[in-house]
Each structure stands twice: as C-alpha cells, then as structure tokens.
N, C-alpha and C positions, 0 to 999 in steps of 0.2 A: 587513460588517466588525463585529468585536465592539468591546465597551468595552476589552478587553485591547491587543488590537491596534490602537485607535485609541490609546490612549495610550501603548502604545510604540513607534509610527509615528513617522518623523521627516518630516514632511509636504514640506520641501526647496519652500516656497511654496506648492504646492498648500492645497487648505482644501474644505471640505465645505459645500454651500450650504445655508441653511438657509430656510424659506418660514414666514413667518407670517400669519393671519388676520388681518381686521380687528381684530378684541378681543384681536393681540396675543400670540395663541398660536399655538408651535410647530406644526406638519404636517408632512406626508410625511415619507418615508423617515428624512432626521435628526433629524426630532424623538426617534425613539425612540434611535436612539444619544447624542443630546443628554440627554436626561433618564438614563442608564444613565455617562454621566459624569460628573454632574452630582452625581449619589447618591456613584459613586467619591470624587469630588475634597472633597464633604463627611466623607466617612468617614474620612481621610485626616489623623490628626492628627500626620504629621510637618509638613502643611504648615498647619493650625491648632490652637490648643494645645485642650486639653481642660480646664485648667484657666480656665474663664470661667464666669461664672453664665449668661449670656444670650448670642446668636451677637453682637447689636448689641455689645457688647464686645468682638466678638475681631477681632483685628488681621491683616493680611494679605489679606484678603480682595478687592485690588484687585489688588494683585500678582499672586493666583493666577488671578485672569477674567484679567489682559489674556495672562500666557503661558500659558494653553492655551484657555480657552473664546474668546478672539478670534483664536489662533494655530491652532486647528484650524476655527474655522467661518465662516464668509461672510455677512454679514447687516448694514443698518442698523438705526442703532438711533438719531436723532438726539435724541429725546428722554428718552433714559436709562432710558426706563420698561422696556425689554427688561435691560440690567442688575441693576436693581431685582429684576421677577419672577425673575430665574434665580438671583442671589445669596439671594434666601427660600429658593427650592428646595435650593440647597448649605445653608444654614442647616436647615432642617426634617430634610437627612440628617444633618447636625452631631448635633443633639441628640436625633436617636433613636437613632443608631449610640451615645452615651456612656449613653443607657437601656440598652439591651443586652450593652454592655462590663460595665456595675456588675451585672448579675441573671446574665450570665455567669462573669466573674471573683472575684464579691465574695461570702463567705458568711458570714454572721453567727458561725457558728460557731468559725469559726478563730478564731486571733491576729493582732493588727494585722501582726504581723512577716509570719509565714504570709500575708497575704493583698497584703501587699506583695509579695514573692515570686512570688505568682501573678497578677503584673498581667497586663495585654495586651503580647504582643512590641513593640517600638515605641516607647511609653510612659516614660519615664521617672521613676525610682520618686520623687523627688518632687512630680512632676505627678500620679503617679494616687494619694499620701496626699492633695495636697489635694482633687481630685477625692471621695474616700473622705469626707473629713471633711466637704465638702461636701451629699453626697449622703444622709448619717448625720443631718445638723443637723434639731431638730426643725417648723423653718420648712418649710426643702428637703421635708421627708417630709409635709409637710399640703399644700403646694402641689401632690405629683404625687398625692394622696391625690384634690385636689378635680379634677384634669386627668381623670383617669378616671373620676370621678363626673359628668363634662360630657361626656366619652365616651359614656356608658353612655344618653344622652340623645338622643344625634341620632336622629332615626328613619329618616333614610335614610344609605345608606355606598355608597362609591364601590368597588366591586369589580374595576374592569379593571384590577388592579395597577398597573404605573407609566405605562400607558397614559391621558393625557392624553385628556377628555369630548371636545375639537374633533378631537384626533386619529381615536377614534372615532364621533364623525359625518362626518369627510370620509372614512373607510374603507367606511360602510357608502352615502355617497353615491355612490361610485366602483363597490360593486359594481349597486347599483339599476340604475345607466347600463348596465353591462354584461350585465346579464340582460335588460331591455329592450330592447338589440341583439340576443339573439341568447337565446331560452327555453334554450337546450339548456345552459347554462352551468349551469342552476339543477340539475340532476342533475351526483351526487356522480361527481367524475373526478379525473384528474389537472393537467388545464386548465377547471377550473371555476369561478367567478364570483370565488370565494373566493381560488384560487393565482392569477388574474390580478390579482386589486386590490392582494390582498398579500405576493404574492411567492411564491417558493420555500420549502417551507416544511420544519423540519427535521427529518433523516433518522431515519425509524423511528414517525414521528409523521403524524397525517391533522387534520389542521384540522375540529372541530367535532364527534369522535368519541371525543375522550378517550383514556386509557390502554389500552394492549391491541394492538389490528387496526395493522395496518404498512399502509403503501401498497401492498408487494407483496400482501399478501394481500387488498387489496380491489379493484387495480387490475389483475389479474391476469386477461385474457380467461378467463369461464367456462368454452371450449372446453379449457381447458390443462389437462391431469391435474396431481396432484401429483408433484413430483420423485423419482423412486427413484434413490437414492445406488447403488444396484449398476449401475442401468444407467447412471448416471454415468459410473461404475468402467469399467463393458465398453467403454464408446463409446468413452473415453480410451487404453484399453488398442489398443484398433483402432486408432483413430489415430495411436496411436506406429508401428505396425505398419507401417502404410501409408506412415509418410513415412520409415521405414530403407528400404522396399523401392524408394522413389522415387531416396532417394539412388545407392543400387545400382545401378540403371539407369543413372540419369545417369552414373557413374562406366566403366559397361559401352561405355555411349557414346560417351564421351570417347575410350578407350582405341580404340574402332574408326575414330575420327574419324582420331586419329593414325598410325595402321598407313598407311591410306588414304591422307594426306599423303606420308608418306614413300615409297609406291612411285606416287605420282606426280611424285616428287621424283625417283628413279633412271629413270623413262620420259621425263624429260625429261634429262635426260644423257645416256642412250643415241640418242635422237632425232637430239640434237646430236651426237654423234661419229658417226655413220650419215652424216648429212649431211656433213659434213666430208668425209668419207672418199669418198664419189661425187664431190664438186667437186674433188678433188685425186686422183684416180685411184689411191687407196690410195696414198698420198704417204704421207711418215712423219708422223706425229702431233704436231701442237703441244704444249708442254710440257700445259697448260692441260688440253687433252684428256685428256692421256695422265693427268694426275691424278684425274681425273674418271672414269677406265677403272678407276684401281685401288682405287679409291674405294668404286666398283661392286662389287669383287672382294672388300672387305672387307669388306662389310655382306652375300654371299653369303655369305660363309664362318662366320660368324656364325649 
C-alpha cells in the first residue's frame, strides 16, 4: 500500500500493526509506510499553519496523531514516548518542507506583490507574507546561516533515505538467516535473499543493480532467444487462423448432429404406425397416427 492510498483509505476499523524495538523504534513492513505518512501529514499545512517560528509553537498537533496516526496504526504506547518520537518526525518534515516552499516560491527579485501571487497552492496569502517576512528578518537569515554551517560539520550522514538505522539492521538481519538456510539465495534471482526479506520489489527495477537492467532482461532463462516482433506477428496471425477454422467445424458438426436427429425423429414415427398397423390388421388409423403419417409427408415433400 502507498502513502496515497493509505491516507485516502477509509480503514472502516481495521488499522495496520505496527512492531517496535526495544529502543523504541519502528520495524517491519509499517514502519516504512509510517515514516512516508508521517513526512505527508507534516508537509501538510492545511492541517498545521506555517506561520510559527518553531513546530513547539504550533497548535494541532494532537488532534492530527489521534485521527490518523492512531486511526490507521495499532501499537502501545503506554509511556507517551512513541508519541513524542513520531510528533519530532512530523515536526522535522514541518520545517523542511517551509525551507523548500521559501527557496521554491520566494525570489528576491520580484516584488512583495509578485511574490505573494506566487505562493504555494494552499497557503494563504496572509500566512505566506508572514512567513516571507519572517524568513527575510535578519535574525531568521543568521540562524539558518549557522544551521548549515553545523551541517557542513558532521562527519558522518545518514544515507538510506527515510529508511530508519533499526529498520535497516532488522532488514539485513532477516536476510543473513536466509542465506544461511539456504547458499543458493545469495545468487542474483528473482527469489533471492533480497526479494524474500524485503518483499516484492518494483516493476522495471532489480534491487541492488541500480538504473538500467529490468528483471526481464536479467531474469530471463539464457536458453530464451530474443523476441522477434514478426514472428510475433505470424504466430498470431496463425492463430486466428486456427480458431475461424475450429469454429467452422464445430458449426459443420452441429448442423450434422441435427439432420441425424431429426430422421431418427421420423424412424420412430414410422416404427410406430407399422406397429399399430400389424396389431389392428390394418384397422383404420387413430387420429394421433394418422398425424404423424402426414407429418412424414411433409417433411418429404420438402
């Protein structure tokens, strides 16, 4: 399921289970639709405003966990600390997504008017002047001056995109077991170490080979020539062939099946007035018969 379609699922009670580690963090399978909503429902500022300096300011923020992140997922949380971490997460998408609105929508160059004009759809324009005037102020501009200047510092960076460190360590623990069961997993296939720990994976794309190579073309028995579109063509063309001349017969068939019927239709009327006719010493003919005689007569004449 995607983020699209979980959030415009009406879940009618059902709810999606969600498993966490000791330390509290997300796994399996919902974690990554959890975190992919989570970013949604922060980005989202019809349902938190954009005008706030800091997310600890903005209002809403309980309202919107309890009807969707408790109404689509299943999980305890008795000591509020799973609330906690996931409301940071919506907060950290809050305030990148309004970095990106302003260096998308905002250019120095226009006019205040002009760049009202060109806010974000959504938005409205006296939310995104203060935002502007906000984001303009010489405080505001030395404080993301220094945030980037502490950027620039870390010496290590966290690259699995929004895929959470526990998520992948229980991914790469899941496949270890599985190659261990069984070596052959560890070569490159379609049910390899890889598609069983983490799923299905999607279409046009090969887990671990980058851009490019399709599954067909790597999973493709070597004995298989490449396809020729002509003979395609011919095989196709045949086959129409074949199944006009099937119907033709069957039709030929039918047609014989019926003849058949019907004169063993009139051999048993004749049968019967034969017989009649010895028991009664050529007596005169019951009406019933004698229909039946002329019956005969007219499917002769015919």
């Amino acid at each position: 399921m995607s983020v699209r379609e979980a959030m415009e699922r009406s879940f009618n009670g059902s709810k999606i289970i969600l498993r966490f580690k000791e330390e509290l963090q997300a796994v399996g399978d919902g974690a990554g639709l959890l975190s992919g909503i989570l970013g949604a429902l922060g980005s989202d500022y019809s349902k938190f405003p954009i005008c706030e300096k800091s997310w600890a300011k903005v209002r809403g923020k309980d309202r919107v966990y309890d009807d969707f992140i408790k109404e689509m997922f299943h999980f305890r949380d008795n000591s509020g600390i799973i609330k906690k971490t996931l409301l940071k997460q919506m907060g950290r998408s809050w305030k990148d997504t309004g970095g990106r609105l302003y260096d998308s929508h905002y250019k120095p160059t226009r006019t205040l008017e002009h760049n009202l004009e060109k806010r974000p759809q959504g938005i409205p324009r006296e939310l995104w002047k203060w935002f502007i005037d906000y984001r303009n102020d010489p405080a505001t501009k030395a404080k993301c001056k220094q945030n980037a200047l502490n950027r620039k510092k870390q010496l290590y960076m966290h690259t699995g995109g929004s895929k959470s460190l526990a998520r992948t360590r229980e991914e790469e623990k899941k496949i270890s077991e599985i190659e261990q069961l069984d070596e052959s997993t560890r070569i490159l296939s379609e049910n390899d170490s890889l598609a069983q720990a983490l799923g299905k994976e999607h279409p046009g794309r090969v887990r671990g080979i980058g851009h490019g190579p399709t599954p067909s073309q790597l999973f493709r028995p070597r004995s298989q020539p490449p396809v020729d579109r002509a003979q395609v063509e011919e095989a196709q063309r045949m086959l129409t062939e074949l199944q006009a001349e099937v119907t033709t017969e069957k039709l030929k068939r039918k047609a014989i099946e019926d003849e058949l019927a019907a004169e063993k239709t009139k051999r048993q009327a004749i049968e019967s007035v034969l017989s009649y006719l010895v028991q009664q010493q050529c007596g005169e003919l019951p009406p019933d018969i004698l229909a039946q005689m002329n019956s005969l007569d007219g499917h002769s004449g015919k």
